[in-house]
Phi, psi and omega in degrees: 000136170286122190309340195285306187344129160221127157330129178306292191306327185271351161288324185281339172269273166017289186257015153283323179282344146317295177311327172288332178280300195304314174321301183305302188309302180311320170312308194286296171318308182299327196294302204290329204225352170230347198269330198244011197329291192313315211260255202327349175275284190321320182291312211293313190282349225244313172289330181248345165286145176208130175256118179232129170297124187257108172322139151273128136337127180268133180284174250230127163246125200244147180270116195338040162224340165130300192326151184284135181246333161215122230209148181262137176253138144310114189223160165235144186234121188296155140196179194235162176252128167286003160274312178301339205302104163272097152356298192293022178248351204289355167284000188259348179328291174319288176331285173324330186272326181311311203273299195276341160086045193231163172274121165331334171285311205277336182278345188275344174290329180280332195287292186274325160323108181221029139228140174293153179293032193222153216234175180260220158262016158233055154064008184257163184248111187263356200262111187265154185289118166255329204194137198228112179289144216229279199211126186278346178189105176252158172266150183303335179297326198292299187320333173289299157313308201309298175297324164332321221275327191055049169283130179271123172122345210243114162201198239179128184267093155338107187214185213218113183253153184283140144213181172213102169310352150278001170060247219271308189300132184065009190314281185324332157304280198269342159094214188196152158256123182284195189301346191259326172170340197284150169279152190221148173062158168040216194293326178301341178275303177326266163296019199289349171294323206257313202270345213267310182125202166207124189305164165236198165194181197206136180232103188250183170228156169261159193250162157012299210257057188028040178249138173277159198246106187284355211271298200287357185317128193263348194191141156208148207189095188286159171261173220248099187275139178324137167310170183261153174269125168252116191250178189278335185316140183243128193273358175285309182265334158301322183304308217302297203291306183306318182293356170274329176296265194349283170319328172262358150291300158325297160306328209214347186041040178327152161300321182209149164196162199221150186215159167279001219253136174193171182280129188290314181248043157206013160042035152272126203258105168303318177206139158213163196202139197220140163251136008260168206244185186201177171261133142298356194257352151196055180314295173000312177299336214241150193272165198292350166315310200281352182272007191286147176272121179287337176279000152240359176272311204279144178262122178216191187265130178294332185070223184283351176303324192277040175237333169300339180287308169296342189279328184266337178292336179277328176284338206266295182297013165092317169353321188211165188228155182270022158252019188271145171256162170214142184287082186260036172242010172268167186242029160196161166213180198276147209194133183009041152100015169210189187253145170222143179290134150284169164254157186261159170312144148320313182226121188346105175220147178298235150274131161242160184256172168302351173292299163269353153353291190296304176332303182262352171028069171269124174286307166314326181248023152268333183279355171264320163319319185278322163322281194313314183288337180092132208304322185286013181223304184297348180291300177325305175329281174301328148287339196284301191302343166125017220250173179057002161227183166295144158292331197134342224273105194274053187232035176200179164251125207255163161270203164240353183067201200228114193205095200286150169312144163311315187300320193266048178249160174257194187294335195266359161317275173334327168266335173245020163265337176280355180276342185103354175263193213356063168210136182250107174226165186288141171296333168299320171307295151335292204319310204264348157295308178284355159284350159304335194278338210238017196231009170057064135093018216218112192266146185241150197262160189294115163280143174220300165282142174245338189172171180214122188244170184265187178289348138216072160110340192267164172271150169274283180225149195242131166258086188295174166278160199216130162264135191265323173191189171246094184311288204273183141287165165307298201270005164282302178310331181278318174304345176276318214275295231250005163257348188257006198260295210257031172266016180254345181285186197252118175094015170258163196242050143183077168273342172309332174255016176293156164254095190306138145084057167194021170029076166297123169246170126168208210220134168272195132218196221168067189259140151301134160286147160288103159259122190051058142085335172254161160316110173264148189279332209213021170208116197221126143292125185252141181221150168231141141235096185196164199260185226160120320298145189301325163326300211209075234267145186255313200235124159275121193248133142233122181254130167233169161205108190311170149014089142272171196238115169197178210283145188068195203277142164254100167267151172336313160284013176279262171303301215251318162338311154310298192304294161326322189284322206258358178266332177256332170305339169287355202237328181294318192281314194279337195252342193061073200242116171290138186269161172347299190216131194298141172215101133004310176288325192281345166286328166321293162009266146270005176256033179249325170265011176257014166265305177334285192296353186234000000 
């Protein structure tokens, strides 16, 4: 038999099993090049394509004088792809741990890590590590040294980071961007359409080894960086109002408290500052609480403050003269045909006039002012001042407080809303109601932004001041202006906030907190709210303060009184505010209190 001899059956499997490789293979080819064409062209170009986003700058939030109040920084944030990694770079490591400021264990470690720890179903570790964070934010000089180093696998993202050089100051104004980029809160939230800018992005092609091949960028579409902010915030009078909280935190220890200032006839707000407070440059430390703004969030009873509405509504509709008397030792009066319980004085008082009503801040003779006009005008009123809606001031979710329909009163309304009881309002709110008295009757809506400029220098878009309405007349508001003169006086309940040869108007107030459902005894809001000079008034102040703790009642000329006082003395030297008539003590004054504060 001949060796050449090969068995029939076995040439036929032989060239079945040929036909079976050409089979697979032409299969695979087809699958590969008409079944599955579109989707593997699309991966192949997706792969040699690269989009990559070019970040816009974020714009500047600046404080009326030009000063930063918040600002973007350049940083490079390092990493390595460990497949690219050359054995012959790992003796440049130290240096490297030197520059990122990392430990030499952890970087040889980020170097040889070249899979995430995570396995398939026959246990290997499949996911290979492309990009390993090295140092999340180096300067561009470090980066450079970096690149000097010529480490191969090692290179750097460019990304633009928030800060705020005041740290603390004005944190509630300007609000913060949190860890994914988004804005929260104040201007940054407000205005974040103006500041975040519009990315641009470059569209290339890679070569083999993932490197761009620049000659094909087929698009670049540079990005636009944001615009700049100017707010009304004065970074001067802002220090001035946070070093008084800190000081009335420290002497009284509050839960909370909020201050104020802003210009009466343009409802431009100079400083406003709230405890507790937070960094925006690391809000993450601070409980979120603290990040809320209280002047437009928190709700409390305005107390005595709320006495100017019934007292100018009355005055305004002709109803009293600021010589009509009222009887304030009786403890009820008569109202649509029946007796109403009055609330009683803190301290015994006879007949009064409307004057002093206001001065002396009788609770029994706000509550007969609020009888007269009758529950349908004191309601007008008190919206007309602004209490039951929002103000305007939009760098929040601001509330509107509580201020009930006429239909929803119980029989004790009509006697306790002229006092500041069944009413809820915003320290803002409180605020821009005594600016009416310092504004000839005229409510204004809350400024914070004055404009939005471009990088050089014009405005883009401008916030004028805006008046919301005409509450009183002129000659209600000035006659309200010479009685609130005399709540600063000597037989007035804030003479702690007078001023010599500057006429101090303003209001205290002094509300109970609701605990369970009661009045509390021993937990009190202290409010000072008032303006300078009363004739021709520059500045409006409000000290408000949750629960301070000292021995007794913390009424409002007590605690917030003071506080007003050493904020407008400081203010008078920085703002230059002239008083009426020149007085030797007020210079005395003021230079006892910038050697205190300085």
């Amino acid at each position: 038999m001949s060796k050449a001899f090969i068995a029939s059956w076995r040439l036929g499997l032989v060239g079945i099993a040929v036909l079976v490789a050409f089979t697979c293979i032409f299969g695979r080819l087809y699958y590969l090049h008409i079944w599955e064409s579109k989707e593997l062209l699309r991966l192949a170009e997706n792969s040699r394509r690269k989009l990559e986003t070019k970040h816009s700058r974020r714009g500047n939030i600046l404080d009326a004088r030009g000063n930063l109040l918040a600002s973007t920084r350049t940083a490079m944030e390092v990493g390595v792809d460990p497949q690219a990694v050359d054995p012959k770079d790992l003796p440049k490591l130290p240096l490297l741990a030197y520059y990122t400021g990392i430990s030499l264990e952890e970087l040889e470690k980020r170097f040889k890590n070249k899979t995430y720890p995570t396995r398939d179903s026959y246990g290997r570790q499949v996911r290979l590590v492309r990009w390993s964070k090295i140092s999340e934010r180096v300067s561009e000089d470090t980066y450079g040294k970096i690149m000097a180093l010529q480490i191969a696998g090692v290179y750097g993202n460019r990304k633009y980071e928030r800060i705020y050089p005041g740290r603390e100051l004005a944190a509630h104004v300007t609000g913060f961007l949190n860890k994914e980029g988004q804005s929260v809160g104040g201007v940054e939230s407000y205005l974040d359409f103006y500041l975040r800018g519009q990315d641009g992005w470059r569209e290339t092609e890679m070569d083999g080894h993932r490197q761009e091949m620049a000659r094909f960028r087929t698009r670049e579409v540079e990005a636009v960086d944001g615009f700049h902010v100017e707010t009304t915030i004065d970074m001067v009078v802002q220090n001035i109002i946070e070093e008084e909280i800190s000081s009335l935190v420290e002497q009284y220890n509050p839960k909370s408290a909020t201050i104020i200032a802003s210009e009466p006839s343009t409802g431009f707000i100079l400083g406003l500052a709230n405890y507790p407070n937070f960094d925006p440059n690391a809000f993450w430390l601070y409980p979120v609480d603290s990040h809320r703004n209280r002047a437009a969030t928190d709700i409390l009873e305005p107390g005595s403050t709320f006495k100017i509405v019934a007292a100018s509504g009355a005055l305004n509709e002709g109803l009293v003269n600021p010589n009509s008397l009222f009887d304030c030792s009786v403890s009820e009066a008569a109202y649509g045909g029946r007796l109403v319980n009055l609330p009683g004085d803190s301290t015994p008082r006879g007949t009064l006039t409307v004057h002093d009503i206001v001065s002396k801040s009788s609770n029994r003779g706000a509550a007969q002012l609020g009888m007269l006009l009758g529950a349908d005008k004191l309601y007008n009123y008190a919206r007309a001042f602004g209490f039951g809606e929002k103000s305007g001031f939009n760098l929040c979710s601001e509330t509107r407080g509580m201020l009930h329909e006429v239909a929803d009163w119980d029989g004790l309304t009509i006697s306790r809303l002229p006092i500041g009881h069944a009413v809820g309002a915003t320290p803002l709110q409180i605020h821009y109601a005594m600016s009416v008295m310092a504004n000839d009757g005229v409510l204004m809506t809350p400024r914070v932004v004055r404009r939005v400029l471009d990088h050089e220098g014009r405005t883009v878009v401008s916030f004028s001041p805006r008046a919301k309405r005409r509450v009183v007349s002129a000659s209600t508001a000035q006659t309200m202006a010479r009685f609130l003169a005399d709540v600063a006086k000597t037989g007035g309940t804030a003479p702690r906030a007078a001023i010599a040869g500057y006429e101090v108007a303003g209001k205290t107030g002094t509300s109970q907190k609701i605990i369970d459902g009661k009045y509390s005894h021993s937990r009190h809001v202290a409010t000072f709210s008032g303006f300078f000079p009363a004739s021709r008034p520059q500045l409006v102040i409000t000290v408000i303060v949750d629960e301070p703790q000292l021995p007794g009642i913390g009424y409002g000329g007590r605690v917030a009184a003071p506080v007003f006082k050493e904020i407008a003395l400081q203010l008078i030297q920085y703002l230059a505010i002239q008083p009426p008539t020149p007085l030797g003590e007020t210079l005395a004054l003021m230079e006892e209190s910038h050697a205190r504060n300085y």
